[in-house]
C-alpha positions in Angstrom: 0.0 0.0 0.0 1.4 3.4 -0.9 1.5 6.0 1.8 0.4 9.5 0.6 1.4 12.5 3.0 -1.3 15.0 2.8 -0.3 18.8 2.5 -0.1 21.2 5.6 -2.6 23.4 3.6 -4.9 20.6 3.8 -4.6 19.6 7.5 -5.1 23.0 8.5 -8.6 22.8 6.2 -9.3 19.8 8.3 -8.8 21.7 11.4 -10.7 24.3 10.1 -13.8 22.8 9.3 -13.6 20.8 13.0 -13.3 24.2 14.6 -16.7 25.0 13.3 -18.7 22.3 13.8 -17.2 22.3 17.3 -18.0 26.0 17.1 -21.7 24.9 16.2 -21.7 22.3 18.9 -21.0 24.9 21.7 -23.4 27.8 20.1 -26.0 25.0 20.9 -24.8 23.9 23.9 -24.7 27.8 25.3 -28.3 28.3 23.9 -29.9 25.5 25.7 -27.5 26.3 29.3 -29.0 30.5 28.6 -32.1 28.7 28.5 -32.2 26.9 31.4 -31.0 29.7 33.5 -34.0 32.0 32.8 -32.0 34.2 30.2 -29.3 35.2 32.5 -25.3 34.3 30.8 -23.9 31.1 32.3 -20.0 31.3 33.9 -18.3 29.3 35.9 -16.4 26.3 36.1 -19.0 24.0 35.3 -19.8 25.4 32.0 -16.0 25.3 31.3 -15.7 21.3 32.3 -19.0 20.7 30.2 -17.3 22.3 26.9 -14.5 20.2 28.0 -16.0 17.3 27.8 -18.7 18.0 24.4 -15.5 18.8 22.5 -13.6 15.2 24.1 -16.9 13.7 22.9 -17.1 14.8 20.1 -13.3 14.1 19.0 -13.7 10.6 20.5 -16.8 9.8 18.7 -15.2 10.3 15.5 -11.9 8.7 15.9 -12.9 6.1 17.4 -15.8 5.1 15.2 -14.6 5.8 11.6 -11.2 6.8 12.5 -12.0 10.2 10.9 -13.4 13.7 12.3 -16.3 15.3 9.8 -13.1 17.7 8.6 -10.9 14.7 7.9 -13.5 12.6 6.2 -14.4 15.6 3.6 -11.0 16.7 3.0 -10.1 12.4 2.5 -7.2 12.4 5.4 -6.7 9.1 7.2 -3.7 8.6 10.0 -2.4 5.4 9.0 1.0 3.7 10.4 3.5 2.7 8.7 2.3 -0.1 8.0 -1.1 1.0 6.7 -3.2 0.0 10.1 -5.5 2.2 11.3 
């Protein structure tokens, strides 16, 4: 199996496009926590650990499952070894 190394250009698309849907993820996240508090803005340490944790979930999900974020999967970038396992 030949190994192709993928551009830096096109990693940092990959990254890119992560961001936002990450970005989207935490909008929604924010909305429904606003929601819950009867309008008022939600700080704290709790909100910070629970961003922690959608963004770990969200990076999990994906590598673990098809071994590809959303980002990586449009963009066709798959870490391989050396050997060409996943």
């Amino acid at each position: 199996m030949d190994l192709i190394r993928v551009k830096l250009w096109r990693r940092f698309a990959a990254a890119l496009y992560d961001s936002f849907l990450l970005l989207a993820l935490y909008f929604i996240l924010g909305w429904g926590a606003v929601l819950l508090n009867d309008g008022a803005a939600v700080e704290g340490p709790w909100m910070f650990w629970l961003l922690l944790l959608v963004a770990w979930g969200f990076f999990v999900k994906f590598w673990c499952h098809p071994g590809q974020t959303l980002g990586m999967q449009v963009w066709k970038i798959q870490v391989v070894s050396e050997e060409g396992a996943r």
